[in-house]
C-alpha positions as CSV (number, residue, x, y, z in Angstrom):
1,X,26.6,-137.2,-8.3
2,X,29.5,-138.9,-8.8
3,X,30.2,-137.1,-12.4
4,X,29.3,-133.3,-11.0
5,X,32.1,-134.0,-8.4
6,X,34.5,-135.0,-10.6
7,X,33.6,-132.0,-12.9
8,X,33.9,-129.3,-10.0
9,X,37.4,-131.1,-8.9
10,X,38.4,-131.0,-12.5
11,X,37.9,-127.2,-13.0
12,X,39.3,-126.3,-9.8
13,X,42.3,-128.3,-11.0
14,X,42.4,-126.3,-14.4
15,X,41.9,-122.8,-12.4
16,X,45.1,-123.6,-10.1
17,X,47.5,-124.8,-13.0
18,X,46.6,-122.2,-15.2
19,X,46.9,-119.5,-12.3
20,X,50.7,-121.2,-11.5
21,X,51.2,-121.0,-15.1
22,X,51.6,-124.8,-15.3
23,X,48.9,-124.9,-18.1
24,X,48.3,-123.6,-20.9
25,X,45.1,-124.3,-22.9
26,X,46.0,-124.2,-26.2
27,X,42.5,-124.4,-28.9
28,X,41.2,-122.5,-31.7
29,X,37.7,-120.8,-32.4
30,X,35.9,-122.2,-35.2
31,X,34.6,-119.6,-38.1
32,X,32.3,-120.1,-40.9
33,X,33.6,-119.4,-44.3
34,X,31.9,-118.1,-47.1
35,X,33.2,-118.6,-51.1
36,X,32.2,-118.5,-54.8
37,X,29.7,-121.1,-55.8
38,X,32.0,-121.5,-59.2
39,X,35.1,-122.0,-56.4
40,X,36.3,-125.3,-56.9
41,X,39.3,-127.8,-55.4
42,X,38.1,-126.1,-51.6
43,X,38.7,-128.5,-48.7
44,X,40.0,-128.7,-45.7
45,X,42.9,-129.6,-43.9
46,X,43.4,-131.8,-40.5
47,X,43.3,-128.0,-38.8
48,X,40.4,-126.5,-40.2
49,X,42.6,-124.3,-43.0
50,X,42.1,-124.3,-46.2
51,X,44.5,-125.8,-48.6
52,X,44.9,-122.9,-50.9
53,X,47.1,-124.7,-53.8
54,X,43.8,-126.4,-54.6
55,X,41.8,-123.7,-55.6
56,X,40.7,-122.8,-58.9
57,X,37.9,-121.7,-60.9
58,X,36.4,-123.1,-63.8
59,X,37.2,-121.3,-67.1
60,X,34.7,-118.7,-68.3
61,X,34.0,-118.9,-71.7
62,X,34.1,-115.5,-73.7
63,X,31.4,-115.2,-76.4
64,X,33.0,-112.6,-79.5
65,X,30.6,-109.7,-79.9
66,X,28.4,-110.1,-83.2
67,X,29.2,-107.3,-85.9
68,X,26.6,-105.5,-85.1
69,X,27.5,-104.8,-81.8
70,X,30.1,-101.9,-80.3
């Protein structure tokens, strides 16, 4: 077809500008990224980083030991 041509003449295109060094494919491998359920203020940017200033966690409230107790 039509569309497997153009595919084939396409690649051999990319092979024979990348071989003179005339291209360079430039792209990024996307990873999956794991956090804190209690993590909040995550999101990401147009490029797939996170924007770190954002992050914070929620305070954790410290309950004062009874008299009784150490």
């Amino acid at each position: 077809t039509d569309a497997e041509a153009r595919a084939t003449l396409y690649e051999a295109l990319e092979s024979e500008l990348v071989a003179r060094r005339q291209l360079h494919i430039l792209y990024e491998k996307p990873v999956e990224a794991a956090y804190l359920p209690s993590l909040r203020g995550v999101s990401w940017g147009a490029q797939g980083w996170v924007d770190l200033r954002k992050l914070w966690f929620p305070p954790v409230s410290v309950d004062e030991p009874d008299e009784g107790e150490a």
